[in-house]
PDBQT receptor file of N, H, CA, C and O in Angstrom, charges set to zero:
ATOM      1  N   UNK A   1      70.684 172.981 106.148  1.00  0.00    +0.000 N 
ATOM      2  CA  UNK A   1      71.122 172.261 107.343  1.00  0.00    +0.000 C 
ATOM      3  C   UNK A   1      71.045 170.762 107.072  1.00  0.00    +0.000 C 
ATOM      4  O   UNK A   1      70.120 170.237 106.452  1.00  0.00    +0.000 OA
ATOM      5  N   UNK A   2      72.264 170.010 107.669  1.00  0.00    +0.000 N 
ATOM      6  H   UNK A   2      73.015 170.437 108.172  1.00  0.00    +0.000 HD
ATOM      7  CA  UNK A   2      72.142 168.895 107.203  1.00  0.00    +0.000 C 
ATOM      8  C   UNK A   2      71.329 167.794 108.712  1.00  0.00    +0.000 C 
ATOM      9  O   UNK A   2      70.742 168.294 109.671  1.00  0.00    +0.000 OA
ATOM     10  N   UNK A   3      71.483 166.739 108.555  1.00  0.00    +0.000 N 
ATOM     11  H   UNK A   3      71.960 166.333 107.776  1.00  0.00    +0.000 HD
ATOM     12  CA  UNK A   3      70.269 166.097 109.650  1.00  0.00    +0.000 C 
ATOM     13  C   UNK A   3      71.657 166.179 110.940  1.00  0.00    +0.000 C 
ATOM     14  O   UNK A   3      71.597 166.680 112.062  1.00  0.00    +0.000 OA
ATOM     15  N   UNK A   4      72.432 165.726 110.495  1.00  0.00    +0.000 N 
ATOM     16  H   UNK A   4      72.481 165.319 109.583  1.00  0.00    +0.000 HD
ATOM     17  CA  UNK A   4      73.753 166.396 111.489  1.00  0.00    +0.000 C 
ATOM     18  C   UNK A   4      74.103 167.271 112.253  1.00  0.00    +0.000 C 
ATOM     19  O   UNK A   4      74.703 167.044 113.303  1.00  0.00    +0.000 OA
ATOM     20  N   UNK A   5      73.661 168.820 111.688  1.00  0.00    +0.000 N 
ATOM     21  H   UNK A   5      73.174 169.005 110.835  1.00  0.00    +0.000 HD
ATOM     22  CA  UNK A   5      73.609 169.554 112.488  1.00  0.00    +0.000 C 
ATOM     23  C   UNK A   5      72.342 169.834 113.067  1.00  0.00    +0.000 C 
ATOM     24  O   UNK A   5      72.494 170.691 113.938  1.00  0.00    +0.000 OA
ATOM     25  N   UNK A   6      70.752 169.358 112.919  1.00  0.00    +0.000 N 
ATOM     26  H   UNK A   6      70.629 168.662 112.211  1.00  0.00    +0.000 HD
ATOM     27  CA  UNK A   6      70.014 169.311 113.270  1.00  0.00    +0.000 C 
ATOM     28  C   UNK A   6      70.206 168.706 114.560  1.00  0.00    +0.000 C 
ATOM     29  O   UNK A   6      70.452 169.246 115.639  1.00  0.00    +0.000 OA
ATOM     30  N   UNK A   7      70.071 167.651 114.305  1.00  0.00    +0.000 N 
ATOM     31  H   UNK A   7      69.871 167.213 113.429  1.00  0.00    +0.000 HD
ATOM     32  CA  UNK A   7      70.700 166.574 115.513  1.00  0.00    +0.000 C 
ATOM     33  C   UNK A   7      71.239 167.590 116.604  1.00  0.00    +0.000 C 
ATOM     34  O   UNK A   7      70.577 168.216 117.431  1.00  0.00    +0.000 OA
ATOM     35  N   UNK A   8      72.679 167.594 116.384  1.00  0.00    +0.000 N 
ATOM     36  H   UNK A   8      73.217 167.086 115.712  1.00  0.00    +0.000 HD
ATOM     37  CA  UNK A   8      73.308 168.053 117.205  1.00  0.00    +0.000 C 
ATOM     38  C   UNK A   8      72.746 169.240 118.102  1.00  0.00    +0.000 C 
ATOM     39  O   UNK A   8      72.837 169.258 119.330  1.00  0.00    +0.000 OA
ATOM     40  N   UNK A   9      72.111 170.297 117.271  1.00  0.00    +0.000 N 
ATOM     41  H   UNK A   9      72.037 170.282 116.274  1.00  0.00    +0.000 HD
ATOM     42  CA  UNK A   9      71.372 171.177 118.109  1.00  0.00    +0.000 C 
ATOM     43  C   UNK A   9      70.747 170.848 118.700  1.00  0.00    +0.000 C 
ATOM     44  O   UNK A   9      71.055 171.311 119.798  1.00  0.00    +0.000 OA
ATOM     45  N   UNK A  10      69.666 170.083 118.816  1.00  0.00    +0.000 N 
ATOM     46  H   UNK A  10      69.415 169.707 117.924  1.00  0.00    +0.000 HD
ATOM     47  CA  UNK A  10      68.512 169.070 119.164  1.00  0.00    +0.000 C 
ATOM     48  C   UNK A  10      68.854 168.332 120.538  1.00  0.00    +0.000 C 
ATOM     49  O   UNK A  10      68.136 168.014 121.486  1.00  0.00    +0.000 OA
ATOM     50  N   UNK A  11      70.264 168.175 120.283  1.00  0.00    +0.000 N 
ATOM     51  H   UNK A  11      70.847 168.433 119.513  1.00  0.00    +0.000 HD
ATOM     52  CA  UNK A  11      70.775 167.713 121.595  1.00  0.00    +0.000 C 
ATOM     53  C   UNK A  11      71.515 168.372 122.289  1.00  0.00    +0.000 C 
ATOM     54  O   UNK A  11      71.965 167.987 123.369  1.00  0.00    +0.000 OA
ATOM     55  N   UNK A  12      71.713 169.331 121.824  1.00  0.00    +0.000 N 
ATOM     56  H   UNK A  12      71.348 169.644 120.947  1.00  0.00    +0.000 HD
ATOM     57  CA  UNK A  12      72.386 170.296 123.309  1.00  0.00    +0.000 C 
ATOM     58  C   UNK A  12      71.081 171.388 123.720  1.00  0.00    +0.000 C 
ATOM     59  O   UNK A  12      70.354 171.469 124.709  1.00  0.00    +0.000 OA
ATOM     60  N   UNK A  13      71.193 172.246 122.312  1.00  0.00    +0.000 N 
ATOM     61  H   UNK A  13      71.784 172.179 121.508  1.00  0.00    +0.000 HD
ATOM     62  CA  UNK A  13      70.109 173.500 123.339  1.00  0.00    +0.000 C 
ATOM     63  C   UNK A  13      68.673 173.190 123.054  1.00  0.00    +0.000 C 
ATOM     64  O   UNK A  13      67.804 173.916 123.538  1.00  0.00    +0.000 OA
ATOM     65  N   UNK A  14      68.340 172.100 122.257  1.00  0.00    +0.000 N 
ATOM     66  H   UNK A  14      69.046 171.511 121.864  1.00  0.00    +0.000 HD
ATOM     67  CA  UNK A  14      67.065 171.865 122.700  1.00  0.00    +0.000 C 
ATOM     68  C   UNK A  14      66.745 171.168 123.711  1.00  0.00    +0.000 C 
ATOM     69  O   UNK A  14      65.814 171.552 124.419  1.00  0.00    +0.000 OA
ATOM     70  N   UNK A  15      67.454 169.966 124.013  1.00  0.00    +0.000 N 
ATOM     71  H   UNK A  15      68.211 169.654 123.437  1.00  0.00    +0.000 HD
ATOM     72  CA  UNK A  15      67.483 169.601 125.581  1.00  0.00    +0.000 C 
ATOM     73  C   UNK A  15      67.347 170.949 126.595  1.00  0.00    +0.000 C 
ATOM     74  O   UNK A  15      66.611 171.011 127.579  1.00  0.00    +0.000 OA
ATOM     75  N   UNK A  16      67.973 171.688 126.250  1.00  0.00    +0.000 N 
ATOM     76  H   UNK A  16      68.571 171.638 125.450  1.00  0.00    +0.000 HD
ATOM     77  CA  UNK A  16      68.018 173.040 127.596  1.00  0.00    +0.000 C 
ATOM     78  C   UNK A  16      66.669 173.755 127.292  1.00  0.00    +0.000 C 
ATOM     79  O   UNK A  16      65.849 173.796 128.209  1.00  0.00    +0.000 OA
ATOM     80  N   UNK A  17      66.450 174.156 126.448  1.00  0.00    +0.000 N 
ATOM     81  H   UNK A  17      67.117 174.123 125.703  1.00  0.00    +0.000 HD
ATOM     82  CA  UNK A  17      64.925 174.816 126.089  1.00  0.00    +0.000 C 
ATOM     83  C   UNK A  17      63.886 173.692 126.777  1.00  0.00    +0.000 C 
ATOM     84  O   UNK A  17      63.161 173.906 127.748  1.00  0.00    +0.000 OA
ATOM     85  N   UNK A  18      64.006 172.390 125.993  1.00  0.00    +0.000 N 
ATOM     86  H   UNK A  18      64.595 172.217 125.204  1.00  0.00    +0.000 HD
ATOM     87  CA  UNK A  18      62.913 171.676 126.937  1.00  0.00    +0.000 C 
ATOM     88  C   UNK A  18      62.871 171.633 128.482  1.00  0.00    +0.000 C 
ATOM     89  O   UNK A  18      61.849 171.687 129.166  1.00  0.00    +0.000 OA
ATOM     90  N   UNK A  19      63.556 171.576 128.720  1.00  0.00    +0.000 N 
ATOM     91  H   UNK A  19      64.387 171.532 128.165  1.00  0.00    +0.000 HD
ATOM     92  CA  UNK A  19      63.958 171.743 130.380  1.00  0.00    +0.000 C 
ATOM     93  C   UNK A  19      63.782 172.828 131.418  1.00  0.00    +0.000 C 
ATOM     94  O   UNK A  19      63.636 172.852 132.640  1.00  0.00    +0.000 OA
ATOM     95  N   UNK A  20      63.856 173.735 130.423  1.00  0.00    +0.000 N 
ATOM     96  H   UNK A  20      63.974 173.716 129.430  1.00  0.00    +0.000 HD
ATOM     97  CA  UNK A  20      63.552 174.912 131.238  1.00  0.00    +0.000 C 
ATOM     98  C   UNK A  20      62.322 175.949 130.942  1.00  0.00    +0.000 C 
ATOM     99  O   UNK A  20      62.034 176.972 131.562  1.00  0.00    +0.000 OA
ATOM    100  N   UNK A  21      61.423 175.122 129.322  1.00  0.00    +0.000 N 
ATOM    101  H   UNK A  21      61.657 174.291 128.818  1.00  0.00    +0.000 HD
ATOM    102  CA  UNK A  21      59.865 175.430 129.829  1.00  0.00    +0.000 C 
ATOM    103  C   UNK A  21      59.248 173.622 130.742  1.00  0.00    +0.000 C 
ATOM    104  O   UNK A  21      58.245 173.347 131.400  1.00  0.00    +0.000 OA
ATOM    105  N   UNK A  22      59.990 173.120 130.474  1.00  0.00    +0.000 N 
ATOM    106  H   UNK A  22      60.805 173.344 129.940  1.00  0.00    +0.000 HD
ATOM    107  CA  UNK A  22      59.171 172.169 131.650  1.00  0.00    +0.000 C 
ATOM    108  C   UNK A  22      58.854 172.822 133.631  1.00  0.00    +0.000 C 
ATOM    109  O   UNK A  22      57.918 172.816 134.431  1.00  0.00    +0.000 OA
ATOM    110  N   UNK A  23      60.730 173.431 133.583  1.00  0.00    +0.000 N 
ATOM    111  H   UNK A  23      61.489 173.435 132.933  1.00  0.00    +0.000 HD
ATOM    112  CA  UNK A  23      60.406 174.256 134.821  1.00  0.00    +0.000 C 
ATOM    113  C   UNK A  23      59.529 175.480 134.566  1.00  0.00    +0.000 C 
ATOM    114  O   UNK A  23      58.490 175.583 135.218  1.00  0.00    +0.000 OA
ATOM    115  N   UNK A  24      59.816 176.293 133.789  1.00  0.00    +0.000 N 
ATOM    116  H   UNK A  24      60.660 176.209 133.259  1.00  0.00    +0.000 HD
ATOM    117  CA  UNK A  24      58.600 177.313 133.938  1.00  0.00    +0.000 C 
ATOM    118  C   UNK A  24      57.411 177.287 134.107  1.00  0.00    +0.000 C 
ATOM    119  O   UNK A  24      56.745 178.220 134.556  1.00  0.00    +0.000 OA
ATOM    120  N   UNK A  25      56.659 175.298 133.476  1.00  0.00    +0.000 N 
ATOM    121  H   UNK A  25      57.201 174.540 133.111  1.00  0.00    +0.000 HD
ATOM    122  CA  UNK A  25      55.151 175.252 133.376  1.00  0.00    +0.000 C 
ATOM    123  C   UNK A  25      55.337 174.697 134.681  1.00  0.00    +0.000 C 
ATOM    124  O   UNK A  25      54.858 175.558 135.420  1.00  0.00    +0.000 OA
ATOM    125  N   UNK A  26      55.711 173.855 135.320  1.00  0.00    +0.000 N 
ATOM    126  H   UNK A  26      56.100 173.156 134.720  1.00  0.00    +0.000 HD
ATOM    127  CA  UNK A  26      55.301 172.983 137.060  1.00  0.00    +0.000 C 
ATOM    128  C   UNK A  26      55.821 174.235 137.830  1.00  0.00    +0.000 C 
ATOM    129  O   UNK A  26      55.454 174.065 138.993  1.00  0.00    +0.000 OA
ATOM    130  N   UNK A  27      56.436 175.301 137.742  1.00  0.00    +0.000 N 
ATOM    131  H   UNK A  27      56.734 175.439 136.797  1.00  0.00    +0.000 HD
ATOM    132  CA  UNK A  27      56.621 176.662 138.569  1.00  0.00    +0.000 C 
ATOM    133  C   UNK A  27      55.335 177.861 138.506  1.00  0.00    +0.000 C 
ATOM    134  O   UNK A  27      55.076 178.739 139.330  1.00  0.00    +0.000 OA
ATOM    135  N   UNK A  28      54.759 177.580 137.403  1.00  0.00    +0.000 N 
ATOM    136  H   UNK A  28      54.969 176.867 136.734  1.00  0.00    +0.000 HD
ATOM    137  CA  UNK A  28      53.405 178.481 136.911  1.00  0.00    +0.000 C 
ATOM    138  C   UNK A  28      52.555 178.663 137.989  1.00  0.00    +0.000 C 
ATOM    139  O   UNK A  28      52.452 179.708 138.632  1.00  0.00    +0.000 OA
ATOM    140  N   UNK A  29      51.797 177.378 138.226  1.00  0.00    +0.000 N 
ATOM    141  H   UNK A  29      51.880 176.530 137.704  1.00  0.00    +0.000 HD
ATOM    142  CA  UNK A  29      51.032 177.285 139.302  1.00  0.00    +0.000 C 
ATOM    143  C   UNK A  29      51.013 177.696 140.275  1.00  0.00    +0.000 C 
ATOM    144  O   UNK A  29      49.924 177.908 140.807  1.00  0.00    +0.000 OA
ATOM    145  N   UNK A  30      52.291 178.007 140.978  1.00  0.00    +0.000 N 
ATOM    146  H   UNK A  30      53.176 177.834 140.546  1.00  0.00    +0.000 HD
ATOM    147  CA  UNK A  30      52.665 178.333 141.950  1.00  0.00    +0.000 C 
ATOM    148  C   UNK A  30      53.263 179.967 142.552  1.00  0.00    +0.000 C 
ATOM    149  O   UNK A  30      53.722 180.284 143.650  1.00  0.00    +0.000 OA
ATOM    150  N   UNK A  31      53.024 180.749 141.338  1.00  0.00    +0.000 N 
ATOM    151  H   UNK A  31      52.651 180.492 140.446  1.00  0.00    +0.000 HD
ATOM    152  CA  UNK A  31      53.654 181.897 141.562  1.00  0.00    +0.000 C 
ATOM    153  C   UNK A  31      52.562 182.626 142.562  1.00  0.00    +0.000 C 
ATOM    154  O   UNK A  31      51.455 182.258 142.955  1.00  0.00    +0.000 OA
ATOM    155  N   UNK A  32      53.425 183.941 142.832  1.00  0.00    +0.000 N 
ATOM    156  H   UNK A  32      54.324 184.240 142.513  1.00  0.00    +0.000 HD
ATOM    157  CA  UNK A  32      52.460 184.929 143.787  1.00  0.00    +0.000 C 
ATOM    158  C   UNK A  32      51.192 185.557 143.037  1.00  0.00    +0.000 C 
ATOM    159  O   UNK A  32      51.434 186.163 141.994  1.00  0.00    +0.000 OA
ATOM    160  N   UNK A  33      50.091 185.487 143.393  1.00  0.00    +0.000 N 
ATOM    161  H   UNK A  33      49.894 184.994 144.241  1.00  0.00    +0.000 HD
ATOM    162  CA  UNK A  33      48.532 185.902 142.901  1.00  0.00    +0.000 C 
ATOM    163  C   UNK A  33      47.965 184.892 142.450  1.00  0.00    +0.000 C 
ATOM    164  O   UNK A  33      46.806 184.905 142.034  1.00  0.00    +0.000 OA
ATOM    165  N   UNK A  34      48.949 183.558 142.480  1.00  0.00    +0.000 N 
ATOM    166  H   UNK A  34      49.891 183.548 142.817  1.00  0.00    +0.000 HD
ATOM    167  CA  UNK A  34      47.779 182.909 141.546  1.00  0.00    +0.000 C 
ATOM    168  C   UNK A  34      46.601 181.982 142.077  1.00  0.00    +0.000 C 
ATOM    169  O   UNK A  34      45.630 181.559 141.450  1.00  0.00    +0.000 OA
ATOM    170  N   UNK A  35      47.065 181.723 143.816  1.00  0.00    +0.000 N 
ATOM    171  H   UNK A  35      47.854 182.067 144.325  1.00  0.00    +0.000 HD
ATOM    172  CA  UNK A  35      45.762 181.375 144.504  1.00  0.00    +0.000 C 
ATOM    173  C   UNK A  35      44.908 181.582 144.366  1.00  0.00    +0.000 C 
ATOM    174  O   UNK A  35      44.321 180.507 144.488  1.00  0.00    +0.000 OA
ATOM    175  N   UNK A  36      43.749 182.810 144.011  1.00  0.00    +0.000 N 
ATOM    176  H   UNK A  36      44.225 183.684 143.913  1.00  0.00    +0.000 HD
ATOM    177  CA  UNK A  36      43.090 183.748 143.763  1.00  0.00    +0.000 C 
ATOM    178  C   UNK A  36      42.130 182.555 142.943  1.00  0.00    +0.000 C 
ATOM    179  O   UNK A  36      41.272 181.744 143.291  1.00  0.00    +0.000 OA
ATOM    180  N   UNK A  37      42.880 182.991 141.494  1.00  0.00    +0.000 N 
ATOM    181  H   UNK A  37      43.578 183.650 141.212  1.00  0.00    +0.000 HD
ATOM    182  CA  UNK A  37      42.633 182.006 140.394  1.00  0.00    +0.000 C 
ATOM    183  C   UNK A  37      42.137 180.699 140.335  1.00  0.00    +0.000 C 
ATOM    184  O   UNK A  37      41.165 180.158 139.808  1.00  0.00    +0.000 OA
ATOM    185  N   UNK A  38      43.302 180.265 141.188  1.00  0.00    +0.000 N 
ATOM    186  H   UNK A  38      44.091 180.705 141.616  1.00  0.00    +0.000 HD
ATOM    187  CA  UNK A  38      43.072 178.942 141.389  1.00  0.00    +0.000 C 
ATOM    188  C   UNK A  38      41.652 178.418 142.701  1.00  0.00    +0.000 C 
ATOM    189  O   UNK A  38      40.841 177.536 142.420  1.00  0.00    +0.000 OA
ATOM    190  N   UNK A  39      41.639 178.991 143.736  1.00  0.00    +0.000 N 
ATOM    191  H   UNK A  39      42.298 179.708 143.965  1.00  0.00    +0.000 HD
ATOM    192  CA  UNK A  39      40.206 179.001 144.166  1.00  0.00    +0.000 C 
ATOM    193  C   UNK A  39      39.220 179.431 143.575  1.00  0.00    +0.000 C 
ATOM    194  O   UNK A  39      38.085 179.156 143.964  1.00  0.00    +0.000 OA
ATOM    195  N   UNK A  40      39.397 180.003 142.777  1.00  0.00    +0.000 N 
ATOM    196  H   UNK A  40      40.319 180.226 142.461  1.00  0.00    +0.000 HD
ATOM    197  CA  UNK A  40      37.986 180.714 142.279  1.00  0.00    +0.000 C 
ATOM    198  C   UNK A  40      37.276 179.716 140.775  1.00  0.00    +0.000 C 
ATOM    199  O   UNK A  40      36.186 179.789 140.209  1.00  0.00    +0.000 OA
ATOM    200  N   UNK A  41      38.584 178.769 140.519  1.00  0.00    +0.000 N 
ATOM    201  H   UNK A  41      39.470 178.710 140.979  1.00  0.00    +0.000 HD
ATOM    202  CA  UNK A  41      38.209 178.156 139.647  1.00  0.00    +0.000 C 
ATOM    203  C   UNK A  41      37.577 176.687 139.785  1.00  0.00    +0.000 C 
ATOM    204  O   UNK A  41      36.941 176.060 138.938  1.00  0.00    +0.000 OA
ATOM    205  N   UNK A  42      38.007 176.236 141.373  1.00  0.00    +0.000 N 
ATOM    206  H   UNK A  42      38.523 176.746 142.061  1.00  0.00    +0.000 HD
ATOM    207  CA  UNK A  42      37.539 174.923 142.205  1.00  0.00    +0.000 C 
ATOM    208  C   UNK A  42      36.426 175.618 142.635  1.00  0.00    +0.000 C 
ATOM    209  O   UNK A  42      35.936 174.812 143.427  1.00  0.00    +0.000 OA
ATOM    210  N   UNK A  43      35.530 176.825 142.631  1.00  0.00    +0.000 N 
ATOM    211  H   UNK A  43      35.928 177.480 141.988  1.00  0.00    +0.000 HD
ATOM    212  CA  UNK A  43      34.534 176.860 143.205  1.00  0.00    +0.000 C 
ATOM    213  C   UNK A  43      33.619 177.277 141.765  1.00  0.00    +0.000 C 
ATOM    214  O   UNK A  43      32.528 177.754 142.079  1.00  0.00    +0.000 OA
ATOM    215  N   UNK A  44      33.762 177.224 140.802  1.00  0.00    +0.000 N 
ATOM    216  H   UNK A  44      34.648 176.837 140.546  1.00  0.00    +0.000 HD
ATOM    217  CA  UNK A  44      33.113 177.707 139.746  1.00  0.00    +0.000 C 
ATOM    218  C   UNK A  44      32.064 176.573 139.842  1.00  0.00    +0.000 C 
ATOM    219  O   UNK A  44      30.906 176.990 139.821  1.00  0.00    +0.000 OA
ATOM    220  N   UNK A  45      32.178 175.523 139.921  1.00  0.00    +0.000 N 
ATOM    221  H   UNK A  45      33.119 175.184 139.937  1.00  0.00    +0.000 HD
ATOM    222  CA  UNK A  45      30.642 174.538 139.810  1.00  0.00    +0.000 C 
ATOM    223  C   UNK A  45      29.797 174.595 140.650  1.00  0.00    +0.000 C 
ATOM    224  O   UNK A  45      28.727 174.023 140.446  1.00  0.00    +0.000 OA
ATOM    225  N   UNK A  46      30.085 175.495 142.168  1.00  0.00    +0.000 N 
ATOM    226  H   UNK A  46      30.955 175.960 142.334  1.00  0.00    +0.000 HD
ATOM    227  CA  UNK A  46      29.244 175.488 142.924  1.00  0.00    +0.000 C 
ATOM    228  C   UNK A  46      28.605 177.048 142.946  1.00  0.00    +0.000 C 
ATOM    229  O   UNK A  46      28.567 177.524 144.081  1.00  0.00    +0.000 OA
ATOM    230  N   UNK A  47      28.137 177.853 141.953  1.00  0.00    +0.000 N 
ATOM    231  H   UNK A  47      28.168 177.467 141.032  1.00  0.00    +0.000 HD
ATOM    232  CA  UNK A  47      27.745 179.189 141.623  1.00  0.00    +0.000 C 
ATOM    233  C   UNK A  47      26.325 178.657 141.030  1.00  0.00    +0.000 C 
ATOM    234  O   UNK A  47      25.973 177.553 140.615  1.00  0.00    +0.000 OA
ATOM    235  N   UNK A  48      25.831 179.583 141.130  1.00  0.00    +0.000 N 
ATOM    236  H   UNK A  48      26.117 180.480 141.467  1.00  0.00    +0.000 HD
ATOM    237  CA  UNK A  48      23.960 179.727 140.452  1.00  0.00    +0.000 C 
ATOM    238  C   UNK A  48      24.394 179.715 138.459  1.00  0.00    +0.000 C 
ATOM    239  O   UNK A  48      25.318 180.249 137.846  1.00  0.00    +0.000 OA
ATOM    240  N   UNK A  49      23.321 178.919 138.027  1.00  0.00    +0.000 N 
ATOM    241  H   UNK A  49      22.570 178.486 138.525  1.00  0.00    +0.000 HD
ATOM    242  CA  UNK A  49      23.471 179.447 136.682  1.00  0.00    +0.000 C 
ATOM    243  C   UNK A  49      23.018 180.633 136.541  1.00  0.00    +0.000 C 
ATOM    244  O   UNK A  49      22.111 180.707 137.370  1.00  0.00    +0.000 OA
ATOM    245  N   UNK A  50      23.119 181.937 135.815  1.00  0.00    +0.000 N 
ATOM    246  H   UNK A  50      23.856 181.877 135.142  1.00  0.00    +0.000 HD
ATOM    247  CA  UNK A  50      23.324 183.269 135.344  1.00  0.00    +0.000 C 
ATOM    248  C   UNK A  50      21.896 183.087 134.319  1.00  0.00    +0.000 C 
ATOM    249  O   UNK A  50      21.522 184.072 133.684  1.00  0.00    +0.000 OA
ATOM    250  N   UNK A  51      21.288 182.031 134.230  1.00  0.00    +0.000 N 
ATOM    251  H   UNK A  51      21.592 181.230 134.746  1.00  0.00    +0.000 HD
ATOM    252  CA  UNK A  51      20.392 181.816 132.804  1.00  0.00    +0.000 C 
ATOM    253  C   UNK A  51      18.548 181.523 133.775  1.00  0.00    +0.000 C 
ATOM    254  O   UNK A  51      17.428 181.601 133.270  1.00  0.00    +0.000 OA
ATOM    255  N   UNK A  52      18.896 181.221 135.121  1.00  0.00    +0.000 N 
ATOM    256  H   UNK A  52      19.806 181.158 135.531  1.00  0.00    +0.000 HD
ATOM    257  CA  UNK A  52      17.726 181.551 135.785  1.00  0.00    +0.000 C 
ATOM    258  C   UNK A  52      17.271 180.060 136.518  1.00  0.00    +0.000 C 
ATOM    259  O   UNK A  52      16.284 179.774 137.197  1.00  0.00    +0.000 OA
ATOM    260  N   UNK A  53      18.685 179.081 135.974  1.00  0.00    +0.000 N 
ATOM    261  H   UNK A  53      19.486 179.312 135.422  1.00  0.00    +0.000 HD
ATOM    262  CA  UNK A  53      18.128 177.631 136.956  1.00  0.00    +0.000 C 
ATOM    263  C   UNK A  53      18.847 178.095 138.454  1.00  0.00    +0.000 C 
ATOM    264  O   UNK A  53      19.581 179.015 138.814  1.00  0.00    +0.000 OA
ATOM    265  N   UNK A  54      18.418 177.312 138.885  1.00  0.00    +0.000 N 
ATOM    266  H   UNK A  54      17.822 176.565 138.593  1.00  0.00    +0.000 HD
ATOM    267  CA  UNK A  54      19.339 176.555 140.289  1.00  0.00    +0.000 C 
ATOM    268  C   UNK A  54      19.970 175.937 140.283  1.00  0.00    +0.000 C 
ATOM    269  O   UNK A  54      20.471 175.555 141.341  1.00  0.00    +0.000 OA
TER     270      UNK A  54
């Protein structure tokens, strides 16, 4: 492959690949079940240590 056709790919369907895991990762967060997760992970600092402190 020359840097030419690199290029060129680079600019059509890698533009589209980047673009559409950019939407898949800012859509992630947000799918159905993942509240769950996501509260349970904002409350993880406020749990007992498992090792016998407070």
């Amino acid at each position: 492959m020359t840097y030419d056709e690199v290029r060129h790919f680079a600019d059509s369907w890698g533009l589209i690949v980047m673009v559409a895991m950019f939407l898949l990762f800012i859509a992630w967060p947000f799918r159905k079940g993942a509240r769950r997760h996501h509260d349970e992970a904002a409350n993880m600092i406020f749990k007992e240590d498992d090792n016998g402190r407070s």
